[in-house]
N, C-alpha and C positions, 0 to 999 in steps of 0.2 A: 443643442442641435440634434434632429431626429439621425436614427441609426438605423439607417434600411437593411444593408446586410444582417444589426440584431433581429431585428422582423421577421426577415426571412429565414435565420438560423433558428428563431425558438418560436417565434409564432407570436399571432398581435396582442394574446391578454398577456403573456409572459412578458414580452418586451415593455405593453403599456405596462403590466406593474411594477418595471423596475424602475420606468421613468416617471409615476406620478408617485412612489414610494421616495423615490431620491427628492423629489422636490417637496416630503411632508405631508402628503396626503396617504387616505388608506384605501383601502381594499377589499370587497366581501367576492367571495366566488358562489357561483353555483350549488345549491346543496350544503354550504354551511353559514350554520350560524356566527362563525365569528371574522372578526376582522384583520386585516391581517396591514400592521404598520411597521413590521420590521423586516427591513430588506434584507438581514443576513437570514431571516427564517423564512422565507420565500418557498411554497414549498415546491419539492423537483418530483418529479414524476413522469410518463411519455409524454411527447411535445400534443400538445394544445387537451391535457386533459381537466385544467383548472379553468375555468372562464368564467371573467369579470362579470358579476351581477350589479356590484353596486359603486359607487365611487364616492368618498368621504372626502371635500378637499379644503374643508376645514384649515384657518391658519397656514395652508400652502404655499408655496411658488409656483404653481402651474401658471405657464401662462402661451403665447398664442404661438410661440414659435414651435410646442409640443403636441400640439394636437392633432398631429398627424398620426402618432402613438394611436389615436382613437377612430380612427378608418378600420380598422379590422374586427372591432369588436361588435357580436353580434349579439352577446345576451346581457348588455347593460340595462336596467329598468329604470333605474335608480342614482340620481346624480345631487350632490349638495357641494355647492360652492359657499362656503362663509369666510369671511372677512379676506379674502384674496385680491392682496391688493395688484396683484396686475392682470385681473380678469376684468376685458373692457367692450365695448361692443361688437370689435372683430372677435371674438373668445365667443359669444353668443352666438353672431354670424355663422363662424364657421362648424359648431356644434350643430346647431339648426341643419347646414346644409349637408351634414354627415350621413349616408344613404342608410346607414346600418343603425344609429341612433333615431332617424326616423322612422323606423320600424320597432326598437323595442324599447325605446326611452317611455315609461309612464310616470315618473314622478321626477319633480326639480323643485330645487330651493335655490333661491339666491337670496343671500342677508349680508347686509352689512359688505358691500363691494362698491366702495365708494366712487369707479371711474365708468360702473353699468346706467347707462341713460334711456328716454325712450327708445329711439332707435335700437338699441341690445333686445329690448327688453320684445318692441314688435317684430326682427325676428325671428323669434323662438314660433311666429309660425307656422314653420314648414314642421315642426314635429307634429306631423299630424297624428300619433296615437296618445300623445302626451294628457293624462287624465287630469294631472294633479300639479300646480303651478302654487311656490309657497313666495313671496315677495316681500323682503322685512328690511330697511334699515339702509335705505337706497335713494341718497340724498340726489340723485345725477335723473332722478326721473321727477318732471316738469308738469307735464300733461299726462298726469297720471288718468283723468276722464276719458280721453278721448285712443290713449292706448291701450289701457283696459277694455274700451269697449271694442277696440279694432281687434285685440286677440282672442276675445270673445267670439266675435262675428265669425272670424276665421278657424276655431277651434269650439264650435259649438258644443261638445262633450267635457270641454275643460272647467276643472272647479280651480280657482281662481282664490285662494285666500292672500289677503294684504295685509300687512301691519305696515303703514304707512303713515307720516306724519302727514 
């Protein structure tokens, strides 16, 4: 369950990292290179001076009841979802329709997320800056022709790589 009062006590990349860090996922902030996957070394410093760049959710539990955590973030670029089994088309949806992910998300991966379908997949949409779209291992997408080319159409700047059977 999201924790609005944490939100409001420490600010939205602190909060989301404590809530995509407890469910397995990591973390890259602003200005470094490393990643950050353990919750007790979180680092502290003034409120909102770490801000989420990138999100690793690799093998996680994120799934749609937390992504509320992800409204306040404004300098994410960088998202990879692998093998997350409860990332399903509402999870796409409502990333898509995140106003602050629509502005600085440029690069996505989704592999191996066995419940993402068309539907998920033509969402993704609304990210209108989104350069870079990586697509592997995503048995739930059918008409793979015909949404490829609809996100295409709608995201004319996007490069588009598949590994797809």
């Amino acid at each position: 369950r999201v924790d609005y009062e944490r939100i409001q006590a420490v600010g939205p990349d602190r909060a989301a990292s404590e809530w995509l860090l407890r469910c397995g996922a990591e973390v890259r902030y602003r200005g470094s290179p490393k990643w950050q996957h353990d919750y007790n070394g979180l680092p502290t410093g003034p409120l909102g001076k770490y801000k989420i760049e990138a999100i690793n959710a690799t093998d996680s539990c994120i799934m749609y009841r937390g992504f509320d955590y992800l409204d306040g973030l404004e300098h994410v670029t960088d998202i990879k979802l692998e093998k997350c089994m409860y990332i399903q088309d509402e999870c796409l949806q409502r990333l898509s329709e995140t106003n602050n992910l629509q502005k600085s998300l440029l690069q996505l991966k989704i592999i191996s997320c066995g419940n993402v379908t068309d539907k998920g997949i033509l969402a993704l949409h609304k990210l209108m800056n989104l350069e870079y779209l990586y697509l592997s291992d995503l048995p739930g997408i059918r008409q793979k022709e015909m949404t490829f080319h609809a996100l295409q159409k709608a995201l004319p700047n996007l490069e588009l790589e598949l590994d797809l059977e």
